[in-house]
Backbone bond lengths (Angstrom), bond angles and torsions (degrees), N, CA, C in turn:
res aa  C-N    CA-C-N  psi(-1)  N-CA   C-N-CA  omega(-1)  CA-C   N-CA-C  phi
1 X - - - 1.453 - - 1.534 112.23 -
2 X 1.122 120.56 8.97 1.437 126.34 161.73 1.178 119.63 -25.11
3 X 0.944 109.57 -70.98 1.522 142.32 -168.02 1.978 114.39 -55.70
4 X 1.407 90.54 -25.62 1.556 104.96 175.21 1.058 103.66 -83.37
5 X 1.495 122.45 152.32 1.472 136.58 169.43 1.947 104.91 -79.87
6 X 1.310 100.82 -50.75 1.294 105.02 165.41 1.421 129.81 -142.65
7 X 1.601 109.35 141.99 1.492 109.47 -170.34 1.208 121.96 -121.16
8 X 1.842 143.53 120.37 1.466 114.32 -174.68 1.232 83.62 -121.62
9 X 1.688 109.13 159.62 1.376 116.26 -176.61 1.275 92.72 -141.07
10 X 1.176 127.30 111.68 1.127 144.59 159.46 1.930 116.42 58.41
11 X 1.204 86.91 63.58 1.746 103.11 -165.06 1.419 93.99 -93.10
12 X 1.730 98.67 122.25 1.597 92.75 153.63 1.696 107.03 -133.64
13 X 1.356 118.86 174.96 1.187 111.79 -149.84 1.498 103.84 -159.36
14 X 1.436 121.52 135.24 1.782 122.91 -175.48 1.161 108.80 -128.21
15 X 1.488 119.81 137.24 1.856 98.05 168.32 1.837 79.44 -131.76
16 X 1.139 88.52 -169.14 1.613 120.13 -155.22 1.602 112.78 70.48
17 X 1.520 102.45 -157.37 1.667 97.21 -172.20 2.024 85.50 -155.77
18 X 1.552 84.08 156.29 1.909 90.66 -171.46 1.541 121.93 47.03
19 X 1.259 110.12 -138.76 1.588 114.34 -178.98 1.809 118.73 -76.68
20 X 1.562 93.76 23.74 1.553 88.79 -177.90 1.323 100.21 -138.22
21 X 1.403 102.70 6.73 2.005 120.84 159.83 1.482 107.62 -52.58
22 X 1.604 119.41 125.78 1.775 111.43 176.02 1.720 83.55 -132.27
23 X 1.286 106.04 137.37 1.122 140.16 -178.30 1.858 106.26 -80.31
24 X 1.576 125.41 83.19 1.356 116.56 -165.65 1.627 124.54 -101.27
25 X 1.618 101.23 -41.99 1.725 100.49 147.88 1.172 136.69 -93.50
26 X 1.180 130.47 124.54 1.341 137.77 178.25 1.360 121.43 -122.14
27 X 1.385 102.07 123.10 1.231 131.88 -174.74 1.485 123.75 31.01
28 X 1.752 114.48 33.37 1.245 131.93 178.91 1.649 114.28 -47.52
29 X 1.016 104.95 132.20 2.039 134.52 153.23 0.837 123.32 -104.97
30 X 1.777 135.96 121.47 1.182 115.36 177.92 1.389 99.18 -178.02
31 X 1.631 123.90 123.58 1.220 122.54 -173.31 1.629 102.28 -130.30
32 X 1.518 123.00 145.95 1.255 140.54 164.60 1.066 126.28 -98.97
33 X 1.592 134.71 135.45 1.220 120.52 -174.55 1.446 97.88 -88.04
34 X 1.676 121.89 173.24 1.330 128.58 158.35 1.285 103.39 -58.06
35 X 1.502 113.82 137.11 1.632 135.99 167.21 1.253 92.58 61.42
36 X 1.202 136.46 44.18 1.411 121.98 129.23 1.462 114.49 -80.90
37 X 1.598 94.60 156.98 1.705 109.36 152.98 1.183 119.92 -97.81
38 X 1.791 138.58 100.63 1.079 131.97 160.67 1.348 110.61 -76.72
39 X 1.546 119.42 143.69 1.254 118.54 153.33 1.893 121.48 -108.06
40 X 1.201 147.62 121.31 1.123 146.86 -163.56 1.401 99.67 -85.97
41 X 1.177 129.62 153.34 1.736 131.23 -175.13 1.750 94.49 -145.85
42 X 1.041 108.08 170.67 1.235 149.33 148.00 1.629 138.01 103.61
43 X 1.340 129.57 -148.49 1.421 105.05 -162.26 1.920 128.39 -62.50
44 X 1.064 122.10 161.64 1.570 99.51 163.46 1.402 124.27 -64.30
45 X 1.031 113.03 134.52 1.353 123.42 -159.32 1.400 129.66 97.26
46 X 0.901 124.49 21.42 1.548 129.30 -143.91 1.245 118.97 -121.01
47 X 1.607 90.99 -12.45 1.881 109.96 161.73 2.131 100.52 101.48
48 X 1.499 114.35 5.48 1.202 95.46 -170.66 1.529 102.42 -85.48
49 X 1.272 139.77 40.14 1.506 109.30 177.72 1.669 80.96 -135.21
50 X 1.107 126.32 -5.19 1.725 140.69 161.43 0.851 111.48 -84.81
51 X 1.722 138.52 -14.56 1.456 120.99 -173.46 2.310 90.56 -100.39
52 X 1.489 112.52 -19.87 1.302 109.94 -173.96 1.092 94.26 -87.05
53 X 1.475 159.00 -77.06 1.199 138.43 129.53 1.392 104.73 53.88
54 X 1.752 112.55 -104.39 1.162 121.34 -159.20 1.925 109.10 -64.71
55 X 1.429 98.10 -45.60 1.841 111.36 157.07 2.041 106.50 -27.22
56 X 1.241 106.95 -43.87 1.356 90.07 -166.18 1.807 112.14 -110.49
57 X 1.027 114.87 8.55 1.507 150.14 156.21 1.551 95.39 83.59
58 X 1.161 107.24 63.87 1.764 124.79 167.28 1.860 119.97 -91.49
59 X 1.029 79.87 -43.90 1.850 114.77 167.65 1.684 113.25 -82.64
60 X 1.007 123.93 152.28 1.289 107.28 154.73 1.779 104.03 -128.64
61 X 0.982 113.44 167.32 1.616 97.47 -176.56 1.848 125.27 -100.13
62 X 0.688 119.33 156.58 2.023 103.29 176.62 1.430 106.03 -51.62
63 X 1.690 103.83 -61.70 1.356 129.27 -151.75 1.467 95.86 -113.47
64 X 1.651 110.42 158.78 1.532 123.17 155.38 1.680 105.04 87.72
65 X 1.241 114.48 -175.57 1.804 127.71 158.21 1.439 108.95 -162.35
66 X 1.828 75.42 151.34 0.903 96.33 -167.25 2.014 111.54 -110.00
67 X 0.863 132.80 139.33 1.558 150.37 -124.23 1.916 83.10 -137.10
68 X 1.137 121.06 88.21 1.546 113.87 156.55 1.757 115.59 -105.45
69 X 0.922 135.18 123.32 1.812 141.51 177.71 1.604 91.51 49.03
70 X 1.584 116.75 65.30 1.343 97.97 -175.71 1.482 154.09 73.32
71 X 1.432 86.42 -22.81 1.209 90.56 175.47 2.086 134.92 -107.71
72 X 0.937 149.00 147.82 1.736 136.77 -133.33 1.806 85.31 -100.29
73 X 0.796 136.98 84.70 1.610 137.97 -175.44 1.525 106.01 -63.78
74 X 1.664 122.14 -11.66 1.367 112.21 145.47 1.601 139.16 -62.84
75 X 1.748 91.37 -7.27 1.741 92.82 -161.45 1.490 91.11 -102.38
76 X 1.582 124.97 10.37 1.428 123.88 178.88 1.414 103.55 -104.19
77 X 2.138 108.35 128.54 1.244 105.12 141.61 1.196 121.38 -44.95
78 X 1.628 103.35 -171.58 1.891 116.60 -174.62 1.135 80.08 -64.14
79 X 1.499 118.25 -106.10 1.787 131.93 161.81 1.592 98.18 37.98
80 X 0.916 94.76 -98.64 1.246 107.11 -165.10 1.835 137.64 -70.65
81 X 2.007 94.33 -1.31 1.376 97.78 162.87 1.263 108.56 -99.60
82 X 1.561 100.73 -16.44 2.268 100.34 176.12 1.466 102.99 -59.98
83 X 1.875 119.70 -48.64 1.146 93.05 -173.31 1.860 129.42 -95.98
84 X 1.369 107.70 15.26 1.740 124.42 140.49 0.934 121.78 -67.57
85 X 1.671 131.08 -27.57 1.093 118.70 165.79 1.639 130.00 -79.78
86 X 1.492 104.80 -18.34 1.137 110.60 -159.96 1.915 95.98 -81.54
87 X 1.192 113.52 -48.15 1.261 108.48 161.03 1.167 146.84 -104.36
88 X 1.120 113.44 44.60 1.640 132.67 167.00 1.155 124.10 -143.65
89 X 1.739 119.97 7.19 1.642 134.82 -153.98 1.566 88.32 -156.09
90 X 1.761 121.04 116.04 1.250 100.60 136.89 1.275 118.26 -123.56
91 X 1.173 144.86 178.63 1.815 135.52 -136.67 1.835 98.26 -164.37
92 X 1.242 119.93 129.87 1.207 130.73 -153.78 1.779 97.19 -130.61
93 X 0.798 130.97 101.90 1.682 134.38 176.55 1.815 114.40 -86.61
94 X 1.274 86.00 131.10 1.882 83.47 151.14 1.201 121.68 -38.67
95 X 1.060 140.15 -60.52 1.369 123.93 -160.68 1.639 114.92 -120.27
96 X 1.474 84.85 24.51 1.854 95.60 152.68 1.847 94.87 87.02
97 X 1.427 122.44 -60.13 1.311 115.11 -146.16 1.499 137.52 22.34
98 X 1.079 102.97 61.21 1.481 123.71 163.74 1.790 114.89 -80.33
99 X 1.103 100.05 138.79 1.645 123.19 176.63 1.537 101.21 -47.92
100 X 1.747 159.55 137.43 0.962 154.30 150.22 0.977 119.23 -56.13
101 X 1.506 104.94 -53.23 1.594 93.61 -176.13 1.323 116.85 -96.19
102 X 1.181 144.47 13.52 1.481 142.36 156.57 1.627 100.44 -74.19
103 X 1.261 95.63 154.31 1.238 123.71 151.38 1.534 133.42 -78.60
104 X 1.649 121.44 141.24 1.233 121.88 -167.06 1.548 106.97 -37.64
105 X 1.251 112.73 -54.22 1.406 117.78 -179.43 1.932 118.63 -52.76
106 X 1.192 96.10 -37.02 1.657 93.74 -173.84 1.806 105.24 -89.82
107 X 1.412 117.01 -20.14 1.268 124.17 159.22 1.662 112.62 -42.72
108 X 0.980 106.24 -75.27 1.596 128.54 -163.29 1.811 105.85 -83.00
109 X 1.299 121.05 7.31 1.303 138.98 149.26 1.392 121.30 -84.28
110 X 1.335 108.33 -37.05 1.775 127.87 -148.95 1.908 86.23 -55.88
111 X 1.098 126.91 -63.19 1.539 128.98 -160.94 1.316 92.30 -69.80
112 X 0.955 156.50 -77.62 1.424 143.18 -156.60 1.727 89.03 -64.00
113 X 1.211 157.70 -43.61 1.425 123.31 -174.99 0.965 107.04 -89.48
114 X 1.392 145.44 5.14 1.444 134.61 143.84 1.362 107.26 -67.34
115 X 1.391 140.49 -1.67 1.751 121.63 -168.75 1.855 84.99 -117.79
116 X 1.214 122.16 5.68 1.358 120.97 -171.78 1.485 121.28 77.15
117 X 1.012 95.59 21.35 2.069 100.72 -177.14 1.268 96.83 -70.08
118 X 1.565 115.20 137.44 1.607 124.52 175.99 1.712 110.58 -73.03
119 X 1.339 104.63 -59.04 1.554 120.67 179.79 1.681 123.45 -48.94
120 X 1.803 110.02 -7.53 1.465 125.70 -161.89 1.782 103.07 -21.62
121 X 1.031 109.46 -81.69 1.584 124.31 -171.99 1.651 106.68 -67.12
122 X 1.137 122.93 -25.45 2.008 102.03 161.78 1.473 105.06 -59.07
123 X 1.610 118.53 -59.54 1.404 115.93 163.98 1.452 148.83 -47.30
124 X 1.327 99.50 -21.41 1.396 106.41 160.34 1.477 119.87 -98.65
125 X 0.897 130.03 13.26 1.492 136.89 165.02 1.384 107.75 -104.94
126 X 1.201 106.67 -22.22 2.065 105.58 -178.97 1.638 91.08 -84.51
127 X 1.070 120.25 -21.04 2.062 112.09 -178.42 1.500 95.46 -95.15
128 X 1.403 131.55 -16.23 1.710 114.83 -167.31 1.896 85.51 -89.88
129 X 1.660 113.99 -33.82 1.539 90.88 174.77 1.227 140.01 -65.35
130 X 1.599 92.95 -26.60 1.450 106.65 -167.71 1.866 105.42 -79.64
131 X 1.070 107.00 -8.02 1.906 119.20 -175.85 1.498 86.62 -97.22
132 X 1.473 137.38 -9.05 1.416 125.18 -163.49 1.209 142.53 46.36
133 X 1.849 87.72 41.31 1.823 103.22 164.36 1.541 105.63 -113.08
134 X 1.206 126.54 51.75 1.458 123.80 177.06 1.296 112.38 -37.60
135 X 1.660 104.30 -59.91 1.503 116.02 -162.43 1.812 101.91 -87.14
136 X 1.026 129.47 19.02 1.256 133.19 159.54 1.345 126.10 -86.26
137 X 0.947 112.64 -19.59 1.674 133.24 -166.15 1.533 110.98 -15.70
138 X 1.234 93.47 -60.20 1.839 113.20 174.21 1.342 142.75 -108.10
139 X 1.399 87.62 21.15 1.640 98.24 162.34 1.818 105.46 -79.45
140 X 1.472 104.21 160.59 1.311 119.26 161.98 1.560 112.49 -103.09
141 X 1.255 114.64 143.31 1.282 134.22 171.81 1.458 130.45 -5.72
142 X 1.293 101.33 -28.22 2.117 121.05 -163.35 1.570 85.44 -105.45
143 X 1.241 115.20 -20.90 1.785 118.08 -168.87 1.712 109.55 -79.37
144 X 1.195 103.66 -19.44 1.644 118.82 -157.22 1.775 109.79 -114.61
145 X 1.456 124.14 114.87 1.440 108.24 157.65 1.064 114.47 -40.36
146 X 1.508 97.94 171.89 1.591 137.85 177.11 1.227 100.26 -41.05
147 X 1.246 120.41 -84.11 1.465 135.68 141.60 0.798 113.38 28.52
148 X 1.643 122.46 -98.22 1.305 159.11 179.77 1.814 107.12 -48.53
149 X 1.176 94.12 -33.97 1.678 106.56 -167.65 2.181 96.86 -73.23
150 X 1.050 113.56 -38.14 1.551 133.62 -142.81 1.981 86.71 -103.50
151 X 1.443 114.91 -38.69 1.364 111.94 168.36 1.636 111.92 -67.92
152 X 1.188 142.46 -51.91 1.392 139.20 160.20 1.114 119.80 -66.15
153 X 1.516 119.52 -0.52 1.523 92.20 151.59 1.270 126.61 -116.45
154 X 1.405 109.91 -4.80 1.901 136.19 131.37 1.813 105.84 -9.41
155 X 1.714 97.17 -72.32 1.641 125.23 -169.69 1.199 106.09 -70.83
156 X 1.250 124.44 -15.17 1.329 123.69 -174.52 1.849 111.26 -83.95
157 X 1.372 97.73 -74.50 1.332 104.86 143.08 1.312 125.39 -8.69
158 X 1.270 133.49 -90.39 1.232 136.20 -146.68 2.002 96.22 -95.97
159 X 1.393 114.71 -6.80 2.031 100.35 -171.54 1.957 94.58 -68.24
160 X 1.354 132.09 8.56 1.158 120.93 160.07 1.380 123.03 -94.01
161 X 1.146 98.21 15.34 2.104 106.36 -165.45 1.609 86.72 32.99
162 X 1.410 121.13 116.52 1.095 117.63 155.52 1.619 101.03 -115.54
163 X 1.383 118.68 -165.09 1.502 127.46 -171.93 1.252 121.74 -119.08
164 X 1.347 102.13 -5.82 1.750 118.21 166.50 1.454 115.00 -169.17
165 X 1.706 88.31 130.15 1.509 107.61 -159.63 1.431 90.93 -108.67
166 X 1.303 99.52 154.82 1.744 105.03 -172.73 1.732 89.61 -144.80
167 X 1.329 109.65 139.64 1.279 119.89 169.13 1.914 104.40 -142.65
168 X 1.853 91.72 138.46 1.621 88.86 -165.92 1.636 87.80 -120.30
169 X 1.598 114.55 100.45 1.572 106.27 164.67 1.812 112.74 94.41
170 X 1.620 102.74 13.68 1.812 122.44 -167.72 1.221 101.10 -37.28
171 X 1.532 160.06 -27.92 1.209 163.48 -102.01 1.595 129.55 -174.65
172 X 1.668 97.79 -35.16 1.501 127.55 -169.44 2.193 89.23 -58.82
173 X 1.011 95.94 -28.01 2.072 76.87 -173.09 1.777 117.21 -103.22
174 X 1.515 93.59 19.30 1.479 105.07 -160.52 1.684 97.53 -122.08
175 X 1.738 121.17 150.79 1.093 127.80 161.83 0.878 125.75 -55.96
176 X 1.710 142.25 -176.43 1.666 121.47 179.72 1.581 120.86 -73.54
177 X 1.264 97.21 -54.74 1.289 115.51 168.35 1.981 119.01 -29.82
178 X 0.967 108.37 -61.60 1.468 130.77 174.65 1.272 105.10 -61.64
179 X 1.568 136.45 -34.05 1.075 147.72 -133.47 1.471 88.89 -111.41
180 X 1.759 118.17 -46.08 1.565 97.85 -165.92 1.876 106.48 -96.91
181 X 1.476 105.52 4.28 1.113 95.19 171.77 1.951 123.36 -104.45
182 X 1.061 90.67 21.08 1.356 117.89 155.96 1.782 127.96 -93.08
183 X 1.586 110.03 -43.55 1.098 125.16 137.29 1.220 126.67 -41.01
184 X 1.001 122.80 -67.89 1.764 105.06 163.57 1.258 147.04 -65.79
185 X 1.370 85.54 -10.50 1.701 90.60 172.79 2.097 99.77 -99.38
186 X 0.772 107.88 -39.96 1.752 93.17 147.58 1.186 137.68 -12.43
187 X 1.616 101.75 -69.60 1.881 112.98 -168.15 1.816 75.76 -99.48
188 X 1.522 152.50 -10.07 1.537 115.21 163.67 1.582 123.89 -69.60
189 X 1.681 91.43 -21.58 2.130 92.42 177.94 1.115 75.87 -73.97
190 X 1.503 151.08 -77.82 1.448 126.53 -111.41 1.546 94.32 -81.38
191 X 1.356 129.50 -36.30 1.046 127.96 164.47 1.960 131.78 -43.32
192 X 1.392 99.72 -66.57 1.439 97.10 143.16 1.098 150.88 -50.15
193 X 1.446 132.06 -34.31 1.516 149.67 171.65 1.751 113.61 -93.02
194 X 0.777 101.01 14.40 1.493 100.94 -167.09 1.698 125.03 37.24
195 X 1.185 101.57 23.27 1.198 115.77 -176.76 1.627 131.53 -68.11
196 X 1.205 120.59 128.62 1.225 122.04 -172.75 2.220 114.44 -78.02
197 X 1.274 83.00 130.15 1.565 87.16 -158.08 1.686 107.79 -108.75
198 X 1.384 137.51 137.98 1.156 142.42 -178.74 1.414 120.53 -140.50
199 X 1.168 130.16 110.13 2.122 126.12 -155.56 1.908 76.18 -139.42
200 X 1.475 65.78 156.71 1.734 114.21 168.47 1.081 108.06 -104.85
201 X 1.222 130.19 128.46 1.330 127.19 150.76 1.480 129.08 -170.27
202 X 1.416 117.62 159.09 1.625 111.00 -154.98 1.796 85.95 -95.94
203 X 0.905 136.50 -6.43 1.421 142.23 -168.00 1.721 102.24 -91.27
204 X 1.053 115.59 85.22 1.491 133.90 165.69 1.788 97.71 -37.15
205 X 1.579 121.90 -56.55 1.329 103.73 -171.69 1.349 119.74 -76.31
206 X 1.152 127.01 -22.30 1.427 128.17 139.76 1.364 132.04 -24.92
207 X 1.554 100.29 -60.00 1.495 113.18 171.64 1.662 119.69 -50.60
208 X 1.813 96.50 -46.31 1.790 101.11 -176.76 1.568 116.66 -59.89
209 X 1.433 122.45 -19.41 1.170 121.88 163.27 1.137 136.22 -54.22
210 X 1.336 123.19 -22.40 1.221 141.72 -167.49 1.861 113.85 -88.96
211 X 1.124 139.74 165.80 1.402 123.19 169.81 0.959 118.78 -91.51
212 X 1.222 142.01 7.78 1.551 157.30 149.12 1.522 134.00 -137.05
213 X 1.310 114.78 139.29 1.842 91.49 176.19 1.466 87.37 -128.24
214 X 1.172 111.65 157.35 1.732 139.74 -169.97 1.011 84.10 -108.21
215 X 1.640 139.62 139.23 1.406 150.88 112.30 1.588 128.08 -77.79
216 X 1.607 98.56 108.19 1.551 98.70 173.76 1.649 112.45 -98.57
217 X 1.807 112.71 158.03 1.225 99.02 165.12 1.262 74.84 -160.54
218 X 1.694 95.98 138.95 1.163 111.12 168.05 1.433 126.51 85.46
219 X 1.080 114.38 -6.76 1.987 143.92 -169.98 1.583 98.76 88.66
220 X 1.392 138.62 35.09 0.874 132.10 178.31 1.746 95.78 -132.39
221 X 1.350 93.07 139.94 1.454 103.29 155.77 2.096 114.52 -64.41
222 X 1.534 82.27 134.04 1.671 85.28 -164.97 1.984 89.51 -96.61
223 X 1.471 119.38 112.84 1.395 110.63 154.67 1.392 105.66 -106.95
224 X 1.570 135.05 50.50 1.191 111.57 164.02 1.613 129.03 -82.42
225 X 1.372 144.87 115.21 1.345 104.28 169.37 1.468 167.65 41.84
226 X 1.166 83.24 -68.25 1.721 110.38 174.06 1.857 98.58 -67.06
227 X 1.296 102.79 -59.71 1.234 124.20 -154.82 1.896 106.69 -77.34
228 X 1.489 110.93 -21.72 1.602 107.94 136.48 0.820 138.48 -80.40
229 X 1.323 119.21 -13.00 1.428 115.78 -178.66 2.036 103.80 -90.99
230 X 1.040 100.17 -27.25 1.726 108.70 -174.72 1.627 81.92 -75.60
231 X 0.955 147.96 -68.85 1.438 146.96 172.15 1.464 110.63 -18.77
232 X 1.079 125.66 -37.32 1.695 128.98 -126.09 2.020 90.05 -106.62
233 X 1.877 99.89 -49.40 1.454 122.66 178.03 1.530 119.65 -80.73
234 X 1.536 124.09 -6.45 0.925 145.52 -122.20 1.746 79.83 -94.80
């Protein structure tokens, strides 16, 4: 499984505690090649924003391993999977989570001066241009659309060139308009960077963009039939 960017073998996974424990991955398989686009699908509840999650070692799982760029993300302390994650994982949220009171620029710096990078802010201004907020640089967060909000944390993400980008829901807080030009600038890093790409999303045509979509139901990967063929028309 080298060769995969990411590998799960038989991951299952619980959160809560006592009688309010729900059992959400089950007994998952599932490998990505480098520079693919997966897209994950299916109902709410269904465990897909827990299976990217655990994909980007946010989660950890009960059972199974999980295999990211090679490496056994069970055999990492915290320590030491924050800072695997920080440069080999970048992670794109619904609702942006950006710092308030920083500025776009000190946002999209923040991870490279936590890993000790000298250059932090030349580099994060070469990703706020390349997202096409040049002249944003120094606004704070409340200063910036949705939009605007979802491009720095796009830039944030990716000013480590990492090797797999994961986005859970990139679009879900945005109008359409706003929504697909975020989408495209998506598949242009992964396109440009050769980067291996993995999204959530309830948007089936979203999904068809991608070179594969995963259907879960239930915390299970769904291969029934149905669920290629709803894929296929999708």
């Amino acid at each position: 499984m080298k060769d995969k960017a990411i590998a799960l073998h038989d991951v299952d996974l619980s959160l809560g505690r006592g009688a309010a424990r729900v059992h959400i991955l089950k007994g998952i398989s599932l490998a990505v090649d480098r520079g693919e686009a997966v897209g994950l699908v299916g109902p709410s509840g269904s465990g897909k924003s827990t299976l990217l999650m655990t994909m980007a070692g946010l989660e950890r799982p009960d059972s199974g391993k999980v295999i990211v760029d090679g490496t056994d993300l069970s055999g990492l302390d915290e320590d030491a999977l924050a800072r695997f994650r920080g440069r080999r994982i970048g992670i794109v949220f619904q609702s942006f989570h950006l710092v308030p009171t920083m500025t776009a620029l000190e946002n999209v710096a923040l991870p490279l001066e936590l890993a000790g990078e000298d250059d932090a802010f030349e580099r994060a201004e070469a990703e706020l241009q390349a997202v096409g907020l040049g002249s944003r640089l120094h606004h704070y967060p409340a200063q910036l659309s949705g939009g605007e909000q979802q491009r720095v944390a796009i830039a944030r993400a990716i000013v480590p060139n990492p090797a797999i980008l994961v986005a859970d829901e990139p679009t879900g807080n945005l109008d359409e308009n706003t929504g697909q030009s975020i989408v495209d600038l998506l598949f242009a890093l992964k396109r440009d960077r050769g980067a291996t790409l993995v999204l959530v999303t309830h948007d089936l045509n979203l999904a068809r963009l991608c070179d594969r979509m995963v259907r879960l139901r239930s915390g299970q990967v769904d291969l029934s039939p149905e669920a290629d063929a709803a894929s296929a028309v999708a």
